[in-house]
C-alpha positions in Angstrom: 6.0 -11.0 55.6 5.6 -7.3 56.6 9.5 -6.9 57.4 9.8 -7.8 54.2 7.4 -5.5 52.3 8.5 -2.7 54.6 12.4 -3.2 53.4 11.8 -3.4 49.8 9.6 -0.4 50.2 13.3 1.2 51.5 14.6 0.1 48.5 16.5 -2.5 50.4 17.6 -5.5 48.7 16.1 -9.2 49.3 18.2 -11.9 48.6 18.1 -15.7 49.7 21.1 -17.4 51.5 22.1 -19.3 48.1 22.4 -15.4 46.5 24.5 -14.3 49.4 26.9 -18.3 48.5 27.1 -17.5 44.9 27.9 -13.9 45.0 30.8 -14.7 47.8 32.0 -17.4 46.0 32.3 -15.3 42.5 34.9 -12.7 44.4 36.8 -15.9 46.1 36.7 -18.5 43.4 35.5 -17.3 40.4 37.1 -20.1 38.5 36.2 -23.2 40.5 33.6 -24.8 38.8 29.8 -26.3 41.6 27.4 -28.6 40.9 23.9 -27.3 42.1 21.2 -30.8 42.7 17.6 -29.5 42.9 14.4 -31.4 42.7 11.6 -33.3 44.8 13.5 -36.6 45.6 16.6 -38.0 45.5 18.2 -35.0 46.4 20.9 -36.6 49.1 21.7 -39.6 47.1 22.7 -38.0 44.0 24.6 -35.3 45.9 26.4 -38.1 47.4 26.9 -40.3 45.0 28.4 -37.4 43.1 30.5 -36.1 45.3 31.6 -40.1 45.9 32.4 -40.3 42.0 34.4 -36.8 41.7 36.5 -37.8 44.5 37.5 -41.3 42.9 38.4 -39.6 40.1 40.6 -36.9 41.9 38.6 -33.9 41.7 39.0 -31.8 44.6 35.4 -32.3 46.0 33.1 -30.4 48.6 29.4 -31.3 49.5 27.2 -29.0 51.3 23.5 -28.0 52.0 21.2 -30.2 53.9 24.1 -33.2 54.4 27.6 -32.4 54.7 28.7 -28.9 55.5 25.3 -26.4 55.4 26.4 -24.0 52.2 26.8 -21.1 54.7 29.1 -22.3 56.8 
């Protein structure tokens, strides 16, 4: 896109909305440990189903992106 060009031609930089998660989540909780789930298919049932099985075994337990809440919220 031309706003895009134009700003990295300012030197300004572009970063994605998952940059802008991981790089506020380093200063507030360096330590706590995330599972990222990429791929084609199957992407909502394994997030699930793994959020289901950390939470039965009483690990403190978020899910977020497309189901649960978005990762920028």
């Amino acid at each position: 896109h031309w706003t895009v060009e134009l700003a990295r031609a300012s030197g300004v930089e572009i970063i994605g909305d998952i940059e802008l998660f991981c790089r506020q989540r380093t200063l507030l909780a360096p330590a706590a440990p995330f599972i990222a789930i990429t791929g084609t298919n199957g992407k909502s049932t394994t997030t699930a189903l793994t959020a289901h099985i950390l939470k039965s075994a009483g690990r403190d337990t978020q899910m977020g992106g497309n189901i649960g809440r978005a990762v920028m919220t």
